[in-house]
C-alpha positions as CSV (number, residue, x, y, z in Angstrom):
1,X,0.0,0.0,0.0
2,X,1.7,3.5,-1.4
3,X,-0.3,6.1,0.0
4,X,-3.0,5.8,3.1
5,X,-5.1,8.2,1.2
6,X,-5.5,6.6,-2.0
7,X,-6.7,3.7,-0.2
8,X,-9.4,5.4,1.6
9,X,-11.0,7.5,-1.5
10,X,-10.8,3.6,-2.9
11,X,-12.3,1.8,-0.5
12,X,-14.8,4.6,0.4
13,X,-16.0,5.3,-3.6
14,X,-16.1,1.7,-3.7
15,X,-18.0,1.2,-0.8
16,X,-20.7,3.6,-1.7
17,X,-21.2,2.6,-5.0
18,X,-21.5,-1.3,-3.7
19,X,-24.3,-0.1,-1.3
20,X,-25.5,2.0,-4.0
21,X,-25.4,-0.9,-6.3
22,X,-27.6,-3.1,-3.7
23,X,-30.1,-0.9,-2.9
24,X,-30.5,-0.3,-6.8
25,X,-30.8,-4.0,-7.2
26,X,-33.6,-4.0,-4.5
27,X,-35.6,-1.1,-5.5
28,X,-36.1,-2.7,-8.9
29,X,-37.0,-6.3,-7.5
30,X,-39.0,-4.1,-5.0
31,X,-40.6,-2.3,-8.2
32,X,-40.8,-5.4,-10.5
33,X,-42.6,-7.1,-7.5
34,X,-45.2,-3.9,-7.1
35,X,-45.4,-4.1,-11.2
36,X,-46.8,-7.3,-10.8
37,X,-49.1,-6.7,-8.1
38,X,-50.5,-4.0,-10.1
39,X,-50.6,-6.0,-13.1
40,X,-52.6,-8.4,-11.6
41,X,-54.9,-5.8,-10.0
42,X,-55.6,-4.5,-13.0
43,X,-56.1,-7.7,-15.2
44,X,-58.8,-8.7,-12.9
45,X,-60.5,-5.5,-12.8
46,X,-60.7,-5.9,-16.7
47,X,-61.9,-9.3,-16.2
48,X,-64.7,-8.2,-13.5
49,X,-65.7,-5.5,-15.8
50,X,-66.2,-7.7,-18.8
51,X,-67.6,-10.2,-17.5
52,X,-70.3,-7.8,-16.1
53,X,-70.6,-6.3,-19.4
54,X,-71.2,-9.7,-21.2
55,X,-73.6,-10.5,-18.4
56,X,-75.8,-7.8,-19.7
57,X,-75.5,-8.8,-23.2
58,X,-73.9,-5.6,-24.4
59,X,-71.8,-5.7,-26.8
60,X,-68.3,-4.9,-26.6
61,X,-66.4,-2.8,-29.7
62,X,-63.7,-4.4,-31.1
63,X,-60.9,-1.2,-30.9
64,X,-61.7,-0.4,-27.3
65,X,-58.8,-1.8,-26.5
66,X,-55.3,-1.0,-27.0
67,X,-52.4,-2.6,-28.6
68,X,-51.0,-3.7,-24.7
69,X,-54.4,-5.7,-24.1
70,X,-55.8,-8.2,-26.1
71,X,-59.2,-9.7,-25.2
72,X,-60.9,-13.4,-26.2
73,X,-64.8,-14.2,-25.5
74,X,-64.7,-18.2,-25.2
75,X,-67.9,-20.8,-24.7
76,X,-68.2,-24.5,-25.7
77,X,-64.5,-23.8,-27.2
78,X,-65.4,-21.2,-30.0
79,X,-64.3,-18.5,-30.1
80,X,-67.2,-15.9,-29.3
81,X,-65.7,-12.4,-29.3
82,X,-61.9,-10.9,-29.3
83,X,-60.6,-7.6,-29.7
84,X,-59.4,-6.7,-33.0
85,X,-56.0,-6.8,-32.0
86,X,-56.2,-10.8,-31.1
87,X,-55.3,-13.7,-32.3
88,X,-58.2,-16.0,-33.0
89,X,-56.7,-18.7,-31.0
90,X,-56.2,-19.5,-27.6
91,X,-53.8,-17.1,-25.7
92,X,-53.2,-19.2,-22.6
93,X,-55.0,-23.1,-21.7
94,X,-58.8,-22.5,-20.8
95,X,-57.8,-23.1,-16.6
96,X,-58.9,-20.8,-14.8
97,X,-56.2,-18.1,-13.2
98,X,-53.0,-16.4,-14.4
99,X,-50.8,-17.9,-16.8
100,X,-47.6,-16.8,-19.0
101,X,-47.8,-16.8,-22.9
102,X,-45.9,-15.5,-25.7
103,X,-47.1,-13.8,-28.6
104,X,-45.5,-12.3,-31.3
105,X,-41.9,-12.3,-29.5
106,X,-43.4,-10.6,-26.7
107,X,-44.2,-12.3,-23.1
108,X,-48.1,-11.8,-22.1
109,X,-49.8,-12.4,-19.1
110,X,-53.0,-13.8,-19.4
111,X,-56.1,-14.9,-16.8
112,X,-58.9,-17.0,-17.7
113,X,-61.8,-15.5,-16.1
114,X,-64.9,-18.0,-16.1
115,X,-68.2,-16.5,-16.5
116,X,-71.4,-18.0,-14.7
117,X,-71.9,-20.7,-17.6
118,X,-69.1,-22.7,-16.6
119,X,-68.3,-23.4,-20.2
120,X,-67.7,-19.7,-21.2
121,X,-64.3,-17.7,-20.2
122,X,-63.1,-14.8,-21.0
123,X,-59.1,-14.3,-21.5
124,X,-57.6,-10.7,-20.9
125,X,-53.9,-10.1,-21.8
126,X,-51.7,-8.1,-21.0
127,X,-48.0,-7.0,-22.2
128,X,-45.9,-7.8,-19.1
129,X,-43.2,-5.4,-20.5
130,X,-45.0,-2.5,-20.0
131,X,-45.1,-2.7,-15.9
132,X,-41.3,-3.6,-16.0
133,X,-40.2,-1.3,-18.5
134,X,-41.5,1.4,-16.2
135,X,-39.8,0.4,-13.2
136,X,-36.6,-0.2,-15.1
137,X,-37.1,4.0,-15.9
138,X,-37.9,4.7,-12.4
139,X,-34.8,2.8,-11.2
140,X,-32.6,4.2,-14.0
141,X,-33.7,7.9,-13.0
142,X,-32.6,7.4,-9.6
143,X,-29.3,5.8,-10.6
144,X,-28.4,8.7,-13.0
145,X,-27.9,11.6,-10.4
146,X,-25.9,9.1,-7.9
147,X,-23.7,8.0,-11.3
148,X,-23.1,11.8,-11.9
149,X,-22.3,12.9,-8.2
150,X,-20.0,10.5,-7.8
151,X,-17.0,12.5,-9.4
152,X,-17.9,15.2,-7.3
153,X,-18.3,12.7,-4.4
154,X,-14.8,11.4,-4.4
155,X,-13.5,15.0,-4.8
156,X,-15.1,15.4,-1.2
157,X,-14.0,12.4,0.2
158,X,-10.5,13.3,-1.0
159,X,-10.7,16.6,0.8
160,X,-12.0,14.8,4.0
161,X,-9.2,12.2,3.8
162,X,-6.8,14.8,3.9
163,X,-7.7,17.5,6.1
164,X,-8.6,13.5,8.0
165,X,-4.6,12.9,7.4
166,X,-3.4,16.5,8.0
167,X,-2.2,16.1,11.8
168,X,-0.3,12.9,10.3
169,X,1.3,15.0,7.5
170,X,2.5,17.9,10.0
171,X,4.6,14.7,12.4
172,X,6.1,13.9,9.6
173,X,7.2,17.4,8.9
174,X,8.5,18.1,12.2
175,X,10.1,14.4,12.5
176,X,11.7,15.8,8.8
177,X,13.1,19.2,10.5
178,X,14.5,17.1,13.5
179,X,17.8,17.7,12.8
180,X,20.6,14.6,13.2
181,X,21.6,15.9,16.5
182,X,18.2,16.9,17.9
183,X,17.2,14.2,20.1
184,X,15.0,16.1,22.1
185,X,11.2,14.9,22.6
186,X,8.3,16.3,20.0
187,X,5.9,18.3,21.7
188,X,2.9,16.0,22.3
189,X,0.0,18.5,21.7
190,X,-2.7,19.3,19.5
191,X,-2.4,15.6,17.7
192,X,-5.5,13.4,18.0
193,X,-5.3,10.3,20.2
194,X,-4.6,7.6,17.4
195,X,-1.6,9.8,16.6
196,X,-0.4,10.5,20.7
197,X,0.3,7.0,20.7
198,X,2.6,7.2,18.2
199,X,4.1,10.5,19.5
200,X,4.7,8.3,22.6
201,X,6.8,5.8,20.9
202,X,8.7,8.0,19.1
203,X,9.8,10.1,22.1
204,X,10.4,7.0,23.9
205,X,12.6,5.7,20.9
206,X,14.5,9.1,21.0
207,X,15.5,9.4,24.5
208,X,16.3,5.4,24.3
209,X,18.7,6.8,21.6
210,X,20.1,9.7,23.7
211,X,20.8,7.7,26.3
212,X,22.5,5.0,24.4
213,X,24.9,7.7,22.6
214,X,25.4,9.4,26.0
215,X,26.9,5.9,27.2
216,X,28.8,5.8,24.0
217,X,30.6,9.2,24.9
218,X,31.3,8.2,28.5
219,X,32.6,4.6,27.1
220,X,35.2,7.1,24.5
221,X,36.0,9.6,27.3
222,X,36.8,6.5,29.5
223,X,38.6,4.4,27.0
224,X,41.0,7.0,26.2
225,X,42.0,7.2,29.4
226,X,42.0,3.4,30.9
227,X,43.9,2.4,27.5
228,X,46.0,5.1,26.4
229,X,47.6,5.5,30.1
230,X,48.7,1.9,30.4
231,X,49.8,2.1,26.4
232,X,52.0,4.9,27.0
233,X,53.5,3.1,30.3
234,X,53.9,0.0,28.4
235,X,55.9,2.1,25.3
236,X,58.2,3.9,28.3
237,X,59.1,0.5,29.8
238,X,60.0,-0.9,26.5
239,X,61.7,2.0,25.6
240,X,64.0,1.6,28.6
241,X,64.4,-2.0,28.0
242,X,65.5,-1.6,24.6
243,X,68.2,1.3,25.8
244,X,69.3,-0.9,28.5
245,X,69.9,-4.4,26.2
246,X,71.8,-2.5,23.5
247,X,70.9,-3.5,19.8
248,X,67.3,-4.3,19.4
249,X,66.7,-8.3,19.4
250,X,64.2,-10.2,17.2
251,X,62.3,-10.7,19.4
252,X,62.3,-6.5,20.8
253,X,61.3,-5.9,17.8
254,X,58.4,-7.4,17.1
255,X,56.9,-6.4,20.5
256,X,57.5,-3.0,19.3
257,X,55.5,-3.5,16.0
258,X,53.0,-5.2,18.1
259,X,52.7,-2.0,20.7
260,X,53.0,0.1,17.6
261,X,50.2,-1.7,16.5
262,X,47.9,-1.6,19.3
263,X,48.4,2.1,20.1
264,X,47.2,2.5,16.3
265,X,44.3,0.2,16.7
266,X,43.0,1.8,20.0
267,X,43.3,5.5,18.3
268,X,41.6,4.2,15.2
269,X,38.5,2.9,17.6
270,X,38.3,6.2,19.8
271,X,38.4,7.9,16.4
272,X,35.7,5.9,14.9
273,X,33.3,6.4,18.1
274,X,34.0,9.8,18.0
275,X,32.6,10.2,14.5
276,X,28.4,8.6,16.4
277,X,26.1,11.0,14.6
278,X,24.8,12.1,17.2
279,X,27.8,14.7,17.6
280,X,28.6,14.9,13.8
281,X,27.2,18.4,12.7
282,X,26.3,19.5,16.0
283,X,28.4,22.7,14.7
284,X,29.0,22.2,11.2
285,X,31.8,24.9,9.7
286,X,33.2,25.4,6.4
287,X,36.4,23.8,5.4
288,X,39.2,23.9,3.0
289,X,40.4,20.3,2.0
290,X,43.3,21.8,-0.1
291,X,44.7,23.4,3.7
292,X,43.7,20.1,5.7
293,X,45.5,18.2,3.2
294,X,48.6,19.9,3.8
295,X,48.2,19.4,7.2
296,X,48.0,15.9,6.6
297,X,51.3,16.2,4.7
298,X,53.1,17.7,7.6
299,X,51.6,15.1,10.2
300,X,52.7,12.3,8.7
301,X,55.6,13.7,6.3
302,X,58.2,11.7,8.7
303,X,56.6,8.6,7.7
304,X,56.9,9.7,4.1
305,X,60.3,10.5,4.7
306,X,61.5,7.1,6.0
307,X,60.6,5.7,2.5
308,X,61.8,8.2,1.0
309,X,58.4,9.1,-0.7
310,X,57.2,11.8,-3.3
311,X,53.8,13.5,-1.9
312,X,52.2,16.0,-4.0
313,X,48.9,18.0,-3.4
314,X,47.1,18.9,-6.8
315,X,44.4,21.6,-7.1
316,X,42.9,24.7,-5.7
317,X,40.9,26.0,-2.5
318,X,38.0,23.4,-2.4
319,X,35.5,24.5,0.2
320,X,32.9,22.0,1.8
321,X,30.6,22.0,4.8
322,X,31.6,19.5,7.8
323,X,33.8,18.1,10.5
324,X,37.0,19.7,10.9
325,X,38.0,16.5,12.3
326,X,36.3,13.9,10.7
327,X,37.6,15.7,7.0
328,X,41.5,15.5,8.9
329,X,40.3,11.8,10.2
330,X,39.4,11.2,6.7
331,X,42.5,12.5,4.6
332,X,44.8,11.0,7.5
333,X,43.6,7.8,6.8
334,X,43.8,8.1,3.1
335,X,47.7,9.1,3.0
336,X,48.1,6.5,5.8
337,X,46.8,4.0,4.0
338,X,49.0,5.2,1.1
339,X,52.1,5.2,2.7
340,X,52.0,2.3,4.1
341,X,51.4,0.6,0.6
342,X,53.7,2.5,-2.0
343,X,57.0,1.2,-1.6
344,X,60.5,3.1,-1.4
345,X,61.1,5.6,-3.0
346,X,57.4,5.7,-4.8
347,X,54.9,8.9,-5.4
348,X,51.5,9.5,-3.6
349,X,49.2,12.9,-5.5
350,X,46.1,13.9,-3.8
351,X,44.2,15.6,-6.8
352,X,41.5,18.2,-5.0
353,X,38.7,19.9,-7.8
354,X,35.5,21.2,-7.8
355,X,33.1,20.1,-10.7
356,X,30.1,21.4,-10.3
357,X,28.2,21.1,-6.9
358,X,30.9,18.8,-5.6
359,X,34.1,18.2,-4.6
360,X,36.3,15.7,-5.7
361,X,39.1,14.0,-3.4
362,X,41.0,11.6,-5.6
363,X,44.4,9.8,-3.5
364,X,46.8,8.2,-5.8
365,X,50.0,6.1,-5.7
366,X,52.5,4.0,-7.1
367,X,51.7,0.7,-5.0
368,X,50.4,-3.0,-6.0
369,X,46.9,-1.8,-5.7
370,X,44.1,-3.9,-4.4
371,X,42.5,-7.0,-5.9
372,X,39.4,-7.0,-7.5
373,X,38.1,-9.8,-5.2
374,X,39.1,-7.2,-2.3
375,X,37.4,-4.2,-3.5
376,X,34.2,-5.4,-1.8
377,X,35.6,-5.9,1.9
378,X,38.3,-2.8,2.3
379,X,35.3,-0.9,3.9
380,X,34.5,-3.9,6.1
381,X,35.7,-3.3,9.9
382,X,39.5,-5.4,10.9
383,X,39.2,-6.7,7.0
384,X,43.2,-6.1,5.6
385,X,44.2,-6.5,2.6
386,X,47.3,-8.7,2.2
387,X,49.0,-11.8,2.8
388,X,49.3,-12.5,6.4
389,X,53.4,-11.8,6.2
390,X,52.5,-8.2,4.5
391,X,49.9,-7.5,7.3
392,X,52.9,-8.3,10.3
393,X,54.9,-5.7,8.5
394,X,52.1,-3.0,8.2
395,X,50.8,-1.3,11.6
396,X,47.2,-1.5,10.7
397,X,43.7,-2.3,12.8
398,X,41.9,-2.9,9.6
399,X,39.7,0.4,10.4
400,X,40.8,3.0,8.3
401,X,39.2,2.8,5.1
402,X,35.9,1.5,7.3
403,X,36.4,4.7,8.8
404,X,36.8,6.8,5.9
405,X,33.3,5.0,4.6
406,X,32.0,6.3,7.9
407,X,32.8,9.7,7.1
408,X,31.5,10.0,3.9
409,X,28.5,8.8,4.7
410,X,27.6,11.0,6.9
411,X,29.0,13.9,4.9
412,X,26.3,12.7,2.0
413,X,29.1,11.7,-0.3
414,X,30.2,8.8,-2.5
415,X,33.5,6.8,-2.4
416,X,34.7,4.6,-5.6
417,X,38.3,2.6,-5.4
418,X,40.1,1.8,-8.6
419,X,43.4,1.5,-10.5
420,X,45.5,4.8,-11.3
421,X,46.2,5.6,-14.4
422,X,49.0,7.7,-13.9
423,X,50.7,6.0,-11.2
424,X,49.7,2.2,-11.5
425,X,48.3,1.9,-7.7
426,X,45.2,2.4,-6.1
427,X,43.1,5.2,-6.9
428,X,40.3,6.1,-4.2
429,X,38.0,9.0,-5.5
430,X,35.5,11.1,-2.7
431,X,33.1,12.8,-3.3
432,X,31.5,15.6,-1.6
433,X,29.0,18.3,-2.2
434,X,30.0,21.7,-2.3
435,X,29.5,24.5,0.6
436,X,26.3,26.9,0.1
437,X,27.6,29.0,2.3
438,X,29.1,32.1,1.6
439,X,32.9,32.0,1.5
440,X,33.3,34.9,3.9
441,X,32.2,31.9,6.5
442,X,35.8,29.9,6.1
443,X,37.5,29.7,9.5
444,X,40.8,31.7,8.7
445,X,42.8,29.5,11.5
């Protein structure tokens, strides 16, 4: 069912004209039935009156009747008198009462009157059409006007459906200006009481909701402090350890990959709580990419520098409305990612472009690129791409792009992963629509 209202000026048109229908069907068995009554009524009364005329012997003329009656004189079995109009033989069988005949292609109605000589009758006919022809015009007439009003019926019932459906038309108004953030109950007034119930629900989904992202941002708050103390104790102690033992061992080595490793994974799950939509927009701002870029650069350009890397940041101011730090989450993770995959001495671009009402965000480099079977599951959450001796090498929770996803998402943008061109590598393309704000609104810092 696609629309409520549809339904009802449906079901309700159909409704009436059923009913309409029926009592149509009864008034014309109701007026067939009085037809017949009054067909009856009036054959005797013909019958009565002839048979008092014959009684005293006056004769009857032969056109006094018209074409719809036909009238036979009968004694001994011959034929005494008829009206011109009849047949000169029998209309019905001589037994007395009504009977059904037909005469000339039409259906007659006949009664055999018999007079005091028991061997005379009289037989009076009439047409039964004419009785039923004229309740057929008295039912027709008064289905006519219902047949015409009911365009103008359904126009009403329309109306009434949706001034009817109005109070469920303004919820869904305010429920569509509730902003992302706004979890605050909807004022529970002036809706009728099919719809409070509803209200009711809704406010008790919505502060269900606000309660469960208010635990989310004490479980962030408290994980960065119950794991990120310990971390950084853990990092000092092996720190010392590895000054006090001299050249690192095998075996120091891997433990500090593996709390390399950790300290990324627990920063790459505070970051992706910190992205609940809940907060996202509270305060959205305008935002160059092109300048968060090269703050990317900068953040991780000692990473870049260890493999000796060539990073390059293509384009002009782009401007877009967001997340300061979900937009720096998001680039972060892209060159990341990057880094970690291009080998020595390889090239990483970040094209940036406007075309038309969006922004495009295209990260490039030299690498192996992905698989085609792995396409599907980067954006899957601890899914890494690699064989299991490439993943040991590469710090890496298996949340970045998942992340990234995340973001774009909730910035009402589109990802697409493919192969460079230019470079060979992976190509992953953003985009993003365009700020409508004016560009006087860009925070200057």
């Amino acid at each position: 069912m696609k629309s409520i209202r549809v339904f009802l000026v449906i079901v309700l048109l159909s409704i009436i004209c059923l009913v309409n229908f029926l009592a149509a069907l009864h008034g014309y068995r109701s007026s067939m039935a009085a037809a017949e009554i009054i067909l009856d009524e009036q054959i005797t009364d013909s019958a009565n009156l002839l048979a008092g005329i014959l009684a005293n012997d006056i004769v009857i003329p032969k056109d006094v009747f018209p074409d719809s009656v036909y009238y036979q004189h009968w004694q001994g079995g011959i034929l005494q008198h008829k009206s011109a109009n009849a047949p000169d033989t029998l209309l019905s069988s001589i037994e007395p009462g009504f009977h059904q005949a037909n005469f000339e292609g039409v259906r007659w109605k006949t009664l055999v009157h018999p007079l005091a000589n028991k061997d005379s009758q009289i037989i009076i006919a009439h047409r039964a059409d004419t009785y039923s022809n004229l309740s057929e015009k008295i039912v027709l007439k008064s289905i006519f006007p219902i047949i015409w009003v009911l365009p103008f019926l359904g126009v009403l019932i329309w109306l009434v459906v949706y001034f009817g459906l109005h109070p469920l038309h303004r919820l869904a108004s305010v429920l569509r200006r509730k902003k992302s953030e706004d979890l605050k109950s909807i004022e529970n007034s002036g809706y009728p009481g099919e719809l409070t119930e509803v209200v009711i629900s809704i406010n008790n989904l919505l502060e269900r909701l606000d309660g469960a992202f208010d635990r989310e941002r004490r479980f962030s708050a408290d994980a960065a402090h119950e794991l990120r103390t310990p971390l950084a104790a853990l990092k000092v102690g092996l720190h010392n350890l590895i000054e006090e033992s001299g050249p690192k061992s095998d075996n120091l080595q891997e433990l500090e990959k593996g709390v390399d490793r950790m300290g990324h994974s627990i920063e790459q799950i505070l970051a992706f709580h910190r992205l609940s939509p809940d907060r996202f927009l509270a305060s959205p701002e305008v935002v160059d990419i092109k300048k968060i870029a090269q703050q990317t650069i900068v953040d991780l350009y000692s990473a870049c520098e260890r493999k000796n890397l060539n990073i390059a940041i293509e384009g002009t101011t782009v401007l877009v409305e967001g997340d300061r730090f979900a937009l720096a989450t998001l680039l972060k993770n892209l060159v990341d990612n990057a880094i970690k995959y291009t080998p020595v001495n390889g090239t990483i671009v970040i094209a940036i472009a406007a075309m038309g009402s969006v922004a495009t965000i295209a990260v490039e480099d030299s690498g192996s690129g992905i698989k085609e079977a792995d396409l599907q599951r980067v954006f899957d959450r601890f899914y890494r791409v690699g064989s299991a001796t490439l993943q040991a090498d590469i710090v890496g929770s298996g949340l970045g792009l998942s992340i990234v996803d995340h973001i774009v998402q909730l910035h009402r943008g589109s990802i697409e992963m493919g192969v460079s061109n230019i470079l060979g590598g992976l190509k992953i393309e953003i985009t993003l629509p365009l700020t409508q704000q004016p560009v006087a609104l860009l925070d200057k810092s």
